[in-house]
MIDO-828116 format. One line per field, with one value per residue: x, y, z of N, C-alpha, C, CB in turn; residue number from 0. Coordinates in steps of 0.05 Angstrom, whole numbers, always signed. Each point is the difference from the previous one (the first is absolute). Glycine has a CB too. Layout:
BEGIN
n.X (X:...) .
n.Y (Y:...) .
n.Z (Z:...) .
ca.X (X:...) .
ca.Y (Y:...) .
ca.Z (Z:...) .
c.X (X:...) .
c.Y (Y:...) .
c.Z (Z:...) .
cb.X (X:...) .
cb.Y (Y:...) .
cb.Z (Z:...) .
num (NUM:...) .
REM end
This chain:
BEGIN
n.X (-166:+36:+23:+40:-50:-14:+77:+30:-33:+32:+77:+14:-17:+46:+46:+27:-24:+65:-68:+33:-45:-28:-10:-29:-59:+45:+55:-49:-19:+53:+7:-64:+24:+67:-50:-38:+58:+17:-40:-5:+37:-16:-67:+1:+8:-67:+49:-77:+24:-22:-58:+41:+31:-48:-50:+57:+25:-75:+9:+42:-28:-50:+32:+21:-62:-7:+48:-8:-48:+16:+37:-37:-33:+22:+14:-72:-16:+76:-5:-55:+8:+19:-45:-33:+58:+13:-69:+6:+45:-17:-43:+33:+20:-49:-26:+64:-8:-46:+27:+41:-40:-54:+34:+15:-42:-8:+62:+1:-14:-24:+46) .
n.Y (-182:-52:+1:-4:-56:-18:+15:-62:-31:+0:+5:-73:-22:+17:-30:+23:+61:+7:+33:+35:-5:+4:-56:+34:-57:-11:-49:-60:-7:-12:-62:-22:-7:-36:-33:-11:-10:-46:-23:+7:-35:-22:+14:-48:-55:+27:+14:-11:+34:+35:+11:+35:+65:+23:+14:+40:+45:+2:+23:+52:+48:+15:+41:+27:+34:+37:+38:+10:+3:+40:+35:+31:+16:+15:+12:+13:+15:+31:+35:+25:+26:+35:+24:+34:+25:+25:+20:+43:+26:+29:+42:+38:+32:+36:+44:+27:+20:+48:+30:+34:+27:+37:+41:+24:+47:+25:+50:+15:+58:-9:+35) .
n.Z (+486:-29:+53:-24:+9:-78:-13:+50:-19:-65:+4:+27:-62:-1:+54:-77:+57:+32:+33:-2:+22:-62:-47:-35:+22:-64:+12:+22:-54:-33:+38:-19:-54:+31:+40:-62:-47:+45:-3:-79:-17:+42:-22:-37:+52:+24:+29:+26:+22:-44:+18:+42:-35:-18:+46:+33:-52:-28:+34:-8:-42:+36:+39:-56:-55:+45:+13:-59:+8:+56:-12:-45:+51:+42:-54:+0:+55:-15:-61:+10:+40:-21:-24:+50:+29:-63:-9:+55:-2:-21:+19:+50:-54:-37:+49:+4:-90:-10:+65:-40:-55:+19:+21:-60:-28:+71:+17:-51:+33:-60:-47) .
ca.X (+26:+17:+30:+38:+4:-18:+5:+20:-16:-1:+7:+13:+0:+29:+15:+23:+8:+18:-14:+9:-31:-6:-13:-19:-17:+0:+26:-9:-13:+15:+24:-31:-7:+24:+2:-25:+11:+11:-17:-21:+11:-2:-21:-8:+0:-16:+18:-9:+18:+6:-33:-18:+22:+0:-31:+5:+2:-29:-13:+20:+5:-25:+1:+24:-20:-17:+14:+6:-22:+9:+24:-6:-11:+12:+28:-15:-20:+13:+5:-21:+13:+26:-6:-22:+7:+18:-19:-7:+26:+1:-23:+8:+21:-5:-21:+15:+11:-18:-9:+21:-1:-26:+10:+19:-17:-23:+19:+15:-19:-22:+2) .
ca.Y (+11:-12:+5:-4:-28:-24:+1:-15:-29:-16:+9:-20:-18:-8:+13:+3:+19:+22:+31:+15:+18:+34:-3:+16:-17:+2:-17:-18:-16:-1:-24:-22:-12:-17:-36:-14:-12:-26:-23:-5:-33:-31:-1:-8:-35:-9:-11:-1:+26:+14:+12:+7:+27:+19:+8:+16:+28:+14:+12:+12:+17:+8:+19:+14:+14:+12:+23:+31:+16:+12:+13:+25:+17:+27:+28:+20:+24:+16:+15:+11:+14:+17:+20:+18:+20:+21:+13:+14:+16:+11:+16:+12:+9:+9:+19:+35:+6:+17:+16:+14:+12:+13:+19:+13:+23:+10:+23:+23:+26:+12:+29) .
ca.Z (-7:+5:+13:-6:+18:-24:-22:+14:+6:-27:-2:+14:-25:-27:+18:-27:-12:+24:+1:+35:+12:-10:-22:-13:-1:-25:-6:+13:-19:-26:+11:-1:-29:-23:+15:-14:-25:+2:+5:-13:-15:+15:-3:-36:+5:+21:+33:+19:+16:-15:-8:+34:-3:-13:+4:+20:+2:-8:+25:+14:-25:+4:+28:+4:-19:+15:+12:-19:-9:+20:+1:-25:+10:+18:-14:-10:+17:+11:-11:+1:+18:-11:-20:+5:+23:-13:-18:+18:-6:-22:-9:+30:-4:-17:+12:+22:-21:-13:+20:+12:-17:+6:+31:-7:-24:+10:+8:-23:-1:-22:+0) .
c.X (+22:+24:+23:-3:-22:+19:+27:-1:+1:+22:+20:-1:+20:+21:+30:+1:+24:-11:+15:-22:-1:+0:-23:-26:+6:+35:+0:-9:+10:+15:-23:-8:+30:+1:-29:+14:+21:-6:-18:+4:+0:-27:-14:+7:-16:+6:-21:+7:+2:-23:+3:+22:-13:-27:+16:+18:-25:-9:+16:+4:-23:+1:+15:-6:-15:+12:+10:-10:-1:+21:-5:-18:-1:+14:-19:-20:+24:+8:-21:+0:+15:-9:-22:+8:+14:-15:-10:+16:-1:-24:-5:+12:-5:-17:+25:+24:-19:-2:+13:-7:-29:+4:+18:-6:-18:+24:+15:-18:+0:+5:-24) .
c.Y (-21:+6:-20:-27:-22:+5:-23:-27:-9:+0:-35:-30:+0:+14:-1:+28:+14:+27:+6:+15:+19:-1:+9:-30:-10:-16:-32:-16:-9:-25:-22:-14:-14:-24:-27:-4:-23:-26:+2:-19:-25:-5:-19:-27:-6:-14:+13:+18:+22:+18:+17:+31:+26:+22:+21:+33:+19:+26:+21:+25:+17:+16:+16:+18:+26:+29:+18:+18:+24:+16:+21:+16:+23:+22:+12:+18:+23:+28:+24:+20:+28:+24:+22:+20:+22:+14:+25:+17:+26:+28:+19:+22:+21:+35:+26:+12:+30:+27:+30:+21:+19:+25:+19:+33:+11:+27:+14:+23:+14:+27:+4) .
c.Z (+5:+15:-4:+10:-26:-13:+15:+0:-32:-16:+12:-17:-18:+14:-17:+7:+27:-9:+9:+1:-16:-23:-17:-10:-39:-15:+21:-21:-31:+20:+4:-25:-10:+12:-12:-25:+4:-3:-22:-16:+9:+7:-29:+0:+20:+13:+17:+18:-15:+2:+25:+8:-16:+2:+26:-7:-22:+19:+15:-18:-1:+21:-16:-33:+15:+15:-19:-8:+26:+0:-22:+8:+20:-6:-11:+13:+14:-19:-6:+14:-7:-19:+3:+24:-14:-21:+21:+1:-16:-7:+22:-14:-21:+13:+20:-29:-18:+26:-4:-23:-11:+22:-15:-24:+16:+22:-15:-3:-30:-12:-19) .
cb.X (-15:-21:-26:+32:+4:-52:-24:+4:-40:-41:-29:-14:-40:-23:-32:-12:-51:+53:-39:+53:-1:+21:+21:+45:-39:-42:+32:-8:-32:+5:+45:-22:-41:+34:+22:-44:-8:+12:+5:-13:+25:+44:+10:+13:+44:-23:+59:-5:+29:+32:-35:-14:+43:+32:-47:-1:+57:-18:-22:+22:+25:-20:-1:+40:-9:-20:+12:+18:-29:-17:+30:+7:-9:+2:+50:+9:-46:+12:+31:-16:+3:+31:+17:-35:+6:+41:-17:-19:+19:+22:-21:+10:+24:+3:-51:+10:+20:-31:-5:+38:+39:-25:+4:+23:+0:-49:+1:+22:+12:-34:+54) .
cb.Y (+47:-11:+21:+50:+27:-2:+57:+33:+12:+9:+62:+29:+5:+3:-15:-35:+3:-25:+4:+8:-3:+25:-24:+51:+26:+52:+57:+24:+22:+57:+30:+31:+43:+37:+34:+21:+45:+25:-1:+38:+21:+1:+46:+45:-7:+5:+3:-37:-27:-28:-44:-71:-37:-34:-53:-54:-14:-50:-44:-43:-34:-35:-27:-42:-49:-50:-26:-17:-46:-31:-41:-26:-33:-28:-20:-29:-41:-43:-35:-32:-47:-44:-36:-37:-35:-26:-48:-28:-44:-51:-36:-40:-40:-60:-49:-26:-60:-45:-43:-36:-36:-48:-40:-58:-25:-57:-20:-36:+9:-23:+9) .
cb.Z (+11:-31:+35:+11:+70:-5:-31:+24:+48:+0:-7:+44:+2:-53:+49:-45:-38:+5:+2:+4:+50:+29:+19:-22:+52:+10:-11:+41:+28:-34:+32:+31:-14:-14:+58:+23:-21:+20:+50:+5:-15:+23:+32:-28:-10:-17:-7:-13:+22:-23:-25:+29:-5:-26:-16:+26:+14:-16:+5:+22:-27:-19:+49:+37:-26:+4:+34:-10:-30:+14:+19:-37:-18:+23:-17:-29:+17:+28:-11:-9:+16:+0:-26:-18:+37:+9:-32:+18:+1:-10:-28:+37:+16:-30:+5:+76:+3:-36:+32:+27:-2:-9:+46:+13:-46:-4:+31:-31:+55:+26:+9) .
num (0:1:2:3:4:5:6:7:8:9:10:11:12:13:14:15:16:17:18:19:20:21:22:23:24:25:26:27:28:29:30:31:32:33:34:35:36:37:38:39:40:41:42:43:44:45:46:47:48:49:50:51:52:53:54:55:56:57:58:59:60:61:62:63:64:65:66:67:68:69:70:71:72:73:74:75:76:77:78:79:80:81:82:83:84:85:86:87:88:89:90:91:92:93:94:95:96:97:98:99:100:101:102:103:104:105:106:107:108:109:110) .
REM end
């Protein structure tokens, strides 16, 4: 899993981008891809520096890929979650519902 403290550390490689805590991994990684389109043209005079930059923010895109993948996943086991608890709910809500309405035709008296 990726933590706040790795996303700092690589985060220390490029030090154009400005975070705040609690950044979403996914606006991290968009400012990651406008700093990698920087470096792709000067790349094309095979500045040396330029190359080694641009590998470093790769590699950095490649985590911060990873944590998003991660992160989608936790939102999706959570909603999940969500959506089967309010299914449950629901089917609770339905049964003391029928209950009430069973009880209810069974004490009505009969002429």
């Amino acid at each position: 899993m990726t933590t706040q403290e790795d996303l700092q550390s690589l985060m220390s490689i490029v030090p154009n981008l400005q975070l705040q805590e609690g950044t979403p991994y996914y606006e991290v990684l968009l400012k990651m891809i406008e700093e990698i389109g920087k470096d792709i043209r000067p790349t094309y005079t095979f500045n040396k520096m330029t190359c080694e930059k641009l590998k470093r923010h790769i590699q950095c895109a490649k985590v911060l890929i990873k944590a998003c993948q991660q992160e989608a996943e936790n939102d999706k086991k959570k909603a999940d979650i969500a959506i089967e608890a309010q299914r449950i709910q629901a089917a609770a809500a339905a049964k003391s519902e029928a209950a009430k309405t069973t009880d209810g035709a069974e004490e009505t008296p009969k002429n």
